[in-house]
N, C-alpha and C positions, 0 to 999 in steps of 0.2 A: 396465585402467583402474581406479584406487582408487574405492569408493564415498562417498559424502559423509561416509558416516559412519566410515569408514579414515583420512579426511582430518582429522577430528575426534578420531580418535585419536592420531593423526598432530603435532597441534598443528596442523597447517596452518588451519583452519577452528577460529574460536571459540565456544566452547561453555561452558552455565554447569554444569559437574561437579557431580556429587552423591559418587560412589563410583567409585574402582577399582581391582584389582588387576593381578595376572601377565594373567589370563584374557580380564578382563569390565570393562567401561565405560560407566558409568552415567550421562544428561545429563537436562538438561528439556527438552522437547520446545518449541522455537521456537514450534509453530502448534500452543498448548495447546487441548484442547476444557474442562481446569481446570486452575486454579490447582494447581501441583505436579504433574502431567501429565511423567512420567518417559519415558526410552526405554531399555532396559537390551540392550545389546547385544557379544555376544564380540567382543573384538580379530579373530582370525582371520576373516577375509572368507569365508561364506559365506553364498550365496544365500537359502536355503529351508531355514527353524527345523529340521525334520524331514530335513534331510540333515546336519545336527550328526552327528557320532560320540555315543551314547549319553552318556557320562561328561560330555563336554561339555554335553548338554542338560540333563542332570541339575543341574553344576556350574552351570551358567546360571538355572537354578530357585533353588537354595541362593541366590545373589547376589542376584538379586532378590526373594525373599521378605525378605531382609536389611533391601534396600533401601525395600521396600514397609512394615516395619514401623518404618521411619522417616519415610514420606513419613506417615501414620496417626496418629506424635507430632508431628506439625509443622501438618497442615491438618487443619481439619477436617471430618472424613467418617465415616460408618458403616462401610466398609470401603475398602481399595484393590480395585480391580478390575483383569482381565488382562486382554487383548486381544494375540493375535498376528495382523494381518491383510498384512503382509508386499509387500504389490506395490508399494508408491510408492517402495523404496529395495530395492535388490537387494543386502543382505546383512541376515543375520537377526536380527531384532528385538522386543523385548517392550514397551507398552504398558503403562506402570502410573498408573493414574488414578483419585484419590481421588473416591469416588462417596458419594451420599445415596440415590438413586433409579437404579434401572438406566437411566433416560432420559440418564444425567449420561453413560452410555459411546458414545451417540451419534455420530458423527466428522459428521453432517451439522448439531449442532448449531453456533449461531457460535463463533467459537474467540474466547477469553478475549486479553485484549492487557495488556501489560505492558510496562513503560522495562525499560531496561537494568539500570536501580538497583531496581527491585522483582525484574526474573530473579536478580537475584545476590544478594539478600536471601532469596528462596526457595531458592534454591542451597544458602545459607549455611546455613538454618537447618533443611534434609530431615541437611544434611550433622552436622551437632550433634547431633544423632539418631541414627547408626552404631552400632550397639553392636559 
């Protein structure tokens, strides 16, 4: 059975894109803890970040550092922050979340809400940022 996030690769499930290639597939996270709150994750369905084939994990870093230092010209934050904590979806994922204070990476903080037309403004505008 496809993960939610294969399905969003997939096209079947909509999602507000930021980046992608052959590899990797970059979205915002629906149930942000911030504004601009990325999830960068390989096409390839695997479970657990550290059962990646090396090259993949690696390639999976390059992407999102990419992607991180576009979400850094878009919001603003003292740094993006990483977070791989991996159990709510079973295929492997990265957490990129524009932070001020290390409090900001908290996942038990309330998460941030947004319309549709603010997701895709913030979509739009990590995604103008690619270099």
């Amino acid at each position: 059975m496809s993960s939610i996030f294969s399905k969003i690769i997939a096209g079947e499930i909509p999602a507000y894109k930021i980046a992608e290639d052959k590899h990797f597939y970059a979205f915002l996270d629906i149930n942000p803890v911030a504004k601009g709150h990325t999830l960068v994750v390989p096409k390839k369905e695997v479970d657990y970040i550290f059962d990646l084939e090396d090259e993949t994990l690696s390639d999976l870093m390059v992407f999102a550092k990419r992607v991180a230092k576009a979400i850094k010209k878009t919001i603003e934050c003292k740094k993006v922050g990483v977070t791989v904590i991996g159990l709510e979806v079973p295929h492997a994922h990265i957490h990129l979340i524009p932070i001020t204070n290390e409090s900001d990476m908290y996942f038990n903080n309330p998460r941030k809400e947004f319309t549709a037309k603010e997701f895709e403004a913030i979509a739009a505008a990590i995604s103008g940022h690619l270099d």
